[in-house]
C-alpha positions in Angstrom: 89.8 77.7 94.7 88.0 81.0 94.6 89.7 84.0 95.2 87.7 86.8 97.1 88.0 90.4 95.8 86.8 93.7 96.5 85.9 96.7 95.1 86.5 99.6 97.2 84.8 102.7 96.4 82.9 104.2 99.5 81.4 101.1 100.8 82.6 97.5 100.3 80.5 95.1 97.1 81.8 91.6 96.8 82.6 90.0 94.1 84.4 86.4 93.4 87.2 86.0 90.8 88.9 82.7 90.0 91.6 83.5 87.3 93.9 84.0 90.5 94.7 81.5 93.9 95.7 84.9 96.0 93.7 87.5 97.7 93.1 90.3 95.8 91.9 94.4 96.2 90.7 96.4 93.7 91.5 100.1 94.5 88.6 102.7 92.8 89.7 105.9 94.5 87.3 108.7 94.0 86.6 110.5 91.0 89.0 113.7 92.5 91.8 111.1 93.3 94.3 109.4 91.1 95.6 106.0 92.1 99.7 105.9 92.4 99.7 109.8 90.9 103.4 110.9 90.1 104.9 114.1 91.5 102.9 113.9 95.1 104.1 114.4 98.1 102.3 113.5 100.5 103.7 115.5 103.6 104.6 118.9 102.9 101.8 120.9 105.3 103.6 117.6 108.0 107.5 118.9 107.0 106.5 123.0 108.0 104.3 122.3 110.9 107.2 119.6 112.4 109.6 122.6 111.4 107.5 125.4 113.3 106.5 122.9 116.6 107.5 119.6 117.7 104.0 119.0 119.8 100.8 118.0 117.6 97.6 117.2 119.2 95.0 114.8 117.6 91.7 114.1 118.5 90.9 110.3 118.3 88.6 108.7 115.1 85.4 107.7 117.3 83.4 106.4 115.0 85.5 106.6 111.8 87.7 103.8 113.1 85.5 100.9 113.4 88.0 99.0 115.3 88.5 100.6 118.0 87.0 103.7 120.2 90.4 105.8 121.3 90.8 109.0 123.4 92.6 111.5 122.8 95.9 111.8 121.5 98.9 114.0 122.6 102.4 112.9 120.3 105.4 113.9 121.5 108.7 113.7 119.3 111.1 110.9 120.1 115.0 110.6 119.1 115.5 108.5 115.9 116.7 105.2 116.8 120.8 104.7 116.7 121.6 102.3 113.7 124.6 100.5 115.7 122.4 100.3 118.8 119.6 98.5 116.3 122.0 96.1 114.4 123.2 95.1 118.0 119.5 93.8 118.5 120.4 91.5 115.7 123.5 90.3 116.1 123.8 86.6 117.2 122.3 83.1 116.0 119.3 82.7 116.1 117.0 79.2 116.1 113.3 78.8 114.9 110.3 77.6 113.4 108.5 78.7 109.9 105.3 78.0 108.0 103.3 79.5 105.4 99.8 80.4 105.1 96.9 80.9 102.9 95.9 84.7 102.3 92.6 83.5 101.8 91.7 80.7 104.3 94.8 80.8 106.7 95.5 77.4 106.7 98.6 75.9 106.8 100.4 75.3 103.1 102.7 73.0 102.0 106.7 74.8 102.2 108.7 71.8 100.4 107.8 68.1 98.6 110.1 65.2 100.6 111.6 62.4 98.9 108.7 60.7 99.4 106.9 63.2 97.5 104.7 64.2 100.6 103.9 68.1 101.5 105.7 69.0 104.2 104.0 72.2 106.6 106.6 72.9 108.9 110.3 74.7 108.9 112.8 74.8 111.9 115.7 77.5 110.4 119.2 78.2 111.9 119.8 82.1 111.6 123.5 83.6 111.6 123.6 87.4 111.8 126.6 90.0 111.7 127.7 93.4 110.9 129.6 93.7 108.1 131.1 96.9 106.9 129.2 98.9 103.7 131.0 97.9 100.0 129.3 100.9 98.9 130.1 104.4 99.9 127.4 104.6 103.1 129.3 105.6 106.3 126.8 103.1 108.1 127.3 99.3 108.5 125.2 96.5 106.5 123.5 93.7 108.5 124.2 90.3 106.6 122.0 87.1 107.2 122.4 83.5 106.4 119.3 81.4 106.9 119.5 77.5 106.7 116.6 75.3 107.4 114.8 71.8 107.2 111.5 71.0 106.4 108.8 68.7 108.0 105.6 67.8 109.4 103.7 65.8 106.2 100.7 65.7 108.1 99.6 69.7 108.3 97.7 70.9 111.5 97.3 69.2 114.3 94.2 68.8 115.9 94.2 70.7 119.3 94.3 67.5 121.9 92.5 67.4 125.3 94.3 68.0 127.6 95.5 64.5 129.7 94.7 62.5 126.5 96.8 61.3 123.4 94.0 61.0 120.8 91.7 63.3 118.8 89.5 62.9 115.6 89.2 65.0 112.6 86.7 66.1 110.8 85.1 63.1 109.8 85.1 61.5 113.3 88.6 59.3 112.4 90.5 59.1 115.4 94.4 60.1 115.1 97.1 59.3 117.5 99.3 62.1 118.9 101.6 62.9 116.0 105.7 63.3 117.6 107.7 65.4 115.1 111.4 65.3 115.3 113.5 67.3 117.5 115.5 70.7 115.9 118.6 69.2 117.7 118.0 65.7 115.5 119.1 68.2 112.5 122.5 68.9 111.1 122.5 72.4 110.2 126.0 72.4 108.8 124.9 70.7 106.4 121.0 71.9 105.6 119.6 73.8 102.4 120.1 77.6 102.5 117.3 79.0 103.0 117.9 82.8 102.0 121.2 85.1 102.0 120.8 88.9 102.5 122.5 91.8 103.1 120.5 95.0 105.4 121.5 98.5 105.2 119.7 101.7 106.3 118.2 101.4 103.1 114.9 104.4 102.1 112.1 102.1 103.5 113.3 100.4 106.6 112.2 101.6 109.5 113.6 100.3 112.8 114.0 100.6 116.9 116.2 100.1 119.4 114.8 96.8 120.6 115.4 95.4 116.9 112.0 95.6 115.8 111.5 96.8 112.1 109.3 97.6 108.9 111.1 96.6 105.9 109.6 97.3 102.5 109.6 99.6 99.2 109.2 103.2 100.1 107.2 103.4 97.0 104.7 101.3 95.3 104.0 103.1 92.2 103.4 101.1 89.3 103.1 104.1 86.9 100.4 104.2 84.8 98.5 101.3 83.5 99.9 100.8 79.5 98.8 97.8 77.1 102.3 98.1 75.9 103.6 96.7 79.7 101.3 93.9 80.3 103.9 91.9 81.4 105.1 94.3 84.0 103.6 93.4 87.8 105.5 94.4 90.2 106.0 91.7 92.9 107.0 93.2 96.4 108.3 91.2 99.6 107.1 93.2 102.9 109.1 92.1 106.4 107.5 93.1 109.7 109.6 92.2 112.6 108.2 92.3 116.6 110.6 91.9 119.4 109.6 90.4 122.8 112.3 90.5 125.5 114.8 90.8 123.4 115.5 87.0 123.0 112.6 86.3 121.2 111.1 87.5 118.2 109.0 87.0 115.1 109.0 87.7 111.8 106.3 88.5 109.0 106.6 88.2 105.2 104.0 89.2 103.3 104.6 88.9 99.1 102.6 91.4 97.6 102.1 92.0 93.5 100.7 95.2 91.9 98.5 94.6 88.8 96.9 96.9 86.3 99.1 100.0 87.2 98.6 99.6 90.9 95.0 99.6 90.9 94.6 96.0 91.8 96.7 94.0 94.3 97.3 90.5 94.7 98.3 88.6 98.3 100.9 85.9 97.1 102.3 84.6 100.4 102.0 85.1 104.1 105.3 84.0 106.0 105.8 83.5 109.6 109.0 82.9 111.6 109.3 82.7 115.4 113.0 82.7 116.5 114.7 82.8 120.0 118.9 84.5 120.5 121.3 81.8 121.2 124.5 82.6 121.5 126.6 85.3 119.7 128.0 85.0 116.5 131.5 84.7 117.0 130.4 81.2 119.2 130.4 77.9 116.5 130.1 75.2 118.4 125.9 75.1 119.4 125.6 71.7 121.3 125.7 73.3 124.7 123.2 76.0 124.1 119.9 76.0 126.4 117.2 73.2 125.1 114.9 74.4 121.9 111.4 75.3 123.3 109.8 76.5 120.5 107.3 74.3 118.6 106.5 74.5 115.2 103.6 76.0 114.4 101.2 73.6 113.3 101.5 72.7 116.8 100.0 75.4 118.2 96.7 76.4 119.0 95.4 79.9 117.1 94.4 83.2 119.0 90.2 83.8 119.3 89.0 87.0 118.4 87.6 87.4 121.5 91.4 87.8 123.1 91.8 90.8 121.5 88.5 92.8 122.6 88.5 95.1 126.0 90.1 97.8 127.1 94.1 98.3 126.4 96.3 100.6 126.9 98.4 101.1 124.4 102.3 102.7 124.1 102.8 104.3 119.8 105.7 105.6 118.3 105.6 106.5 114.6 107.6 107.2 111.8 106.5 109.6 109.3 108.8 110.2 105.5 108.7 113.6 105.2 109.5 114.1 101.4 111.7 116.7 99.8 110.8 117.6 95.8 111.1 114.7 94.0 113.5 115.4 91.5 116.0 116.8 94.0 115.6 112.9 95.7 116.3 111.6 92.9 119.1 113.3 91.9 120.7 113.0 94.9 119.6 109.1 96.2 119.2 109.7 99.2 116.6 108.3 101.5 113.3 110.5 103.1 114.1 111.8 106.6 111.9 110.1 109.0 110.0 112.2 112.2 109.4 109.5 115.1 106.5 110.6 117.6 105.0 108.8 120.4 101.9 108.6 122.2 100.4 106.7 125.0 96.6 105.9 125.2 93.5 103.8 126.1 91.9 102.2 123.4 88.8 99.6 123.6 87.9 97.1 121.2 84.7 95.8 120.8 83.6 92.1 118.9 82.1 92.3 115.4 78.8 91.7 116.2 78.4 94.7 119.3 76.4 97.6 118.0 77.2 99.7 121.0 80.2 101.5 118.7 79.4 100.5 115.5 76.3 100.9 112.8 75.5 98.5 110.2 77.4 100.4 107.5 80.8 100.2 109.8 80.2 96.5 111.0 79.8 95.3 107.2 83.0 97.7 106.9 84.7 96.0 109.8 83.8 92.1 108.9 84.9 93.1 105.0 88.7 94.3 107.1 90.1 90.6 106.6 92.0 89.4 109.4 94.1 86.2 109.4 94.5 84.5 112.6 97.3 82.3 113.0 98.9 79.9 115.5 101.1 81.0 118.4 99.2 84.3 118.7 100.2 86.0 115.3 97.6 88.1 113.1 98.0 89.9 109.8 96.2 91.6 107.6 96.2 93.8 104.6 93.3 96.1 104.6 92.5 99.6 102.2 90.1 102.3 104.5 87.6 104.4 103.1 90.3 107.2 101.9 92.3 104.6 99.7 95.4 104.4 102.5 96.9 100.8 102.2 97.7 99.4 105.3 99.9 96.0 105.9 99.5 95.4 109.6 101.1 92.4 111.8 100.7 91.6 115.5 101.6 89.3 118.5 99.5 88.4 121.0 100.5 86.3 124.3 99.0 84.8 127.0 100.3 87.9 129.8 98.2 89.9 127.7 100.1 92.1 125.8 100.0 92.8 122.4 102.8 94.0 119.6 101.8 95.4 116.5 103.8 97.0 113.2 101.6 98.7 110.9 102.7 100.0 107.2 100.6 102.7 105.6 101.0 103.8 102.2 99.1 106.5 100.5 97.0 107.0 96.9 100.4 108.0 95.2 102.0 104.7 96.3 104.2 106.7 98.3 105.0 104.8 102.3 103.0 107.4 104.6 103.3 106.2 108.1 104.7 103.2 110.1 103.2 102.4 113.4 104.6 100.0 116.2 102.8 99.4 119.3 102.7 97.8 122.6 99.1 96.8 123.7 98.4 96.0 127.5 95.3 94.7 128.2 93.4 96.1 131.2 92.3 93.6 133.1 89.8 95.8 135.8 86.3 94.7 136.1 84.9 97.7 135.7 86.5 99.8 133.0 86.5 103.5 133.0 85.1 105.0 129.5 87.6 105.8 127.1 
């Protein structure tokens, strides 16, 4: 399979490479700019004016964000989440589904082999979280998680069904009969495969809210500079974007990430996706008379249009910005950048890729090169690199009542984490929208 790369210098060229079965980036900053330089830090000028006034206001990007037309913005500092309040969140059991996906097409990939030796595509996963108390000397608790699961589902994707019928064809006009998958109750957790064990603390790049929502992910990216001598070295990094809906229900977003050439190409291993609904609390073993699993797995589902997303929204922001002390001081001492959280409420309007009432050709090419996947069950992700060399690892959730949650992850030309966005998107439904 070909893998699709770019070359990002101030416009996007395309070119293919086929030595790798991920999606790759390569990085050319310009000739003033040093990819992954040592010794930056990226938000002094941020640390004094936070210092001298908690109240910044930002005009919005117009044209440079080809996304999306914004108005202004007025932030406004918020209180830093409570870490009890946010393990809380978590606390409990926790059932679900899983799959993985191509970073290039998006299709569904194989998770496990069966006896049989078929690919299996889907995952249901039994999650038991609890607050433990810190081995180390941290005067915070640790979140530990067990995850068991099952795999199944040899057939991949299912074809989206009419609706009142049972059969549907593929591709090559074959019809198939409506495919039943076993139940998550038909399994015996107790005695399933362990999926992953982990242990959570307020560790330098989580981020994380009230609602349990969270950005989880190296708080620097650096691969110091490129050396024949270290060809071996490429740093593989896991990045987990969490969204929270109502509490009960959430999903989660895994996106392994490696680092070649001293940071100045990247590589999209594996995209991850877990959906999971709160069951019961933790201290409760015996499951059989918790409410029926409604969740289906995701090759089940039908995937969200592009055209779901465009309109007028209005959207909630809060923000957390590192602001870094001098490095060696960090270092010496271990500890963890202070985050600043702001907030900001606005209209935004997105338009479809082909409109060229925002956009010029230049910004649409721009736009189209910005590769989105879209999923089943109304999950998109994508791992983009603007104009200015900022790497951003976004996520989002879209339902049917029209809102949409996104987490964001920016990291800037020193490899350093800049900025970590969550959002809560509202779709305007008026017939006439006012200009924003």
């Amino acid at each position: 399979m070909q893998t699709p790369s770019f070359s990002l210098t101030k416009t996007f060229h395309h070119t293919l490479s086929t030595s790798h079965n991920s999606f790759s980036f390569f990085l050319s900053p310009p000739p003033s700019q040093t990819m992954f330089q040592k010794g930056h830090s990226p938000c002094p000028e941020i640390q004094t004016q936070f210092q001298q006034q908690w109240s910044l206001r930002l005009k919005g990007n117009n044209k440079k964000n080809v996304w999306s037309v914004d108005n202004e913005l007025a932030k406004e500092p918020v209180i830093k989440p409570a870490w009890n309040t946010f393990a809380s969140s978590l606390n409990g059991i926790w059932k679900g589904v899983g799959a993985v996906f191509s970073p290039i097409t998006a299709e569904m990939e194989p998770m496990d082999i069966s006896v049989r030796n078929e690919n299996l595509f889907d995952c249901y996963i039994l999650s038991r979280i609890e607050t433990v108390p810190s081995l180390s000397d941290e005067r915070t608790s640790q979140i530990k998680r067990k995850v068991n699961w099952v795999t199944l589902n040899p057939y991949g994707e299912m074809p989206q069904h009419i609706e009142g019928g049972n059969v549907a064809k593929n591709g090559s006009g074959e019809k198939i009969t409506n495919r039943v998958l076993p139940t998550f109750e038909s399994f015996d957790f107790e005695r399933s495969d362990v999926m992953e064990e982990d242990v959570m603390g307020c560790e330098p790049g989580l981020v994380y809210f009230e609602d349990g929502s969270y950005s989880r992910g190296p708080v620097d990216i650096s691969a110091g500079k490129d050396d024949d001598s270290k060809y071996y070295v490429t740093p593989t990094f896991k990045f987990e974007q969490c969204l929270v809906k109502g509490c009960h229900r959430r999903i989660r977003i895994v996106h392994t990430i490696e680092f070649v050439n001293g940071g100045s190409e990247i590589q999209i291993m594996r995209v991850a996706v877990y959906e999971e609904e709160w069951v019961s609390p933790i201290c409760v073993d015996d499951l059989s008379g918790d409410m029926e699993f409604d969740l289906k797995p995701f090759s089940q589902r039908k995937r969200t249009k592009p055209s779901e997303l465009t309109g007028s929204w209005k959207v909630f922001e809060i923000s957390a910005t590192p602001v870094y002390a001098e490095e060696t001081k960090t270092e010496e001492e271990g500890n963890a950048a202070p985050y600043v959280y702001l907030c900001t409420e606005t209209l935004k309007k997105r338009s479809p890729c082909d409109s060229t009432n925002y956009f010029g050709e230049e910004e649409r090419l721009d736009m189209q090169d910005m590769t989105v996947l879209w999923l089943p069950g109304g999950v998109t992700c994508y791992v983009d690199i603007n104009k200015d060399g900022i790497l951003c690892i976004g996520v989002g959730w879209y339902s049917d009542e029209g809102i949409n949650l996104v987490m964001e992850r920016d990291y800037g030309l020193d490899g350093k984490l800049k900025d970590v966005r969550w959002k809560s998107e509202v779709k305007r439904r008026w017939s006439n929208p006012p200009n924003v």
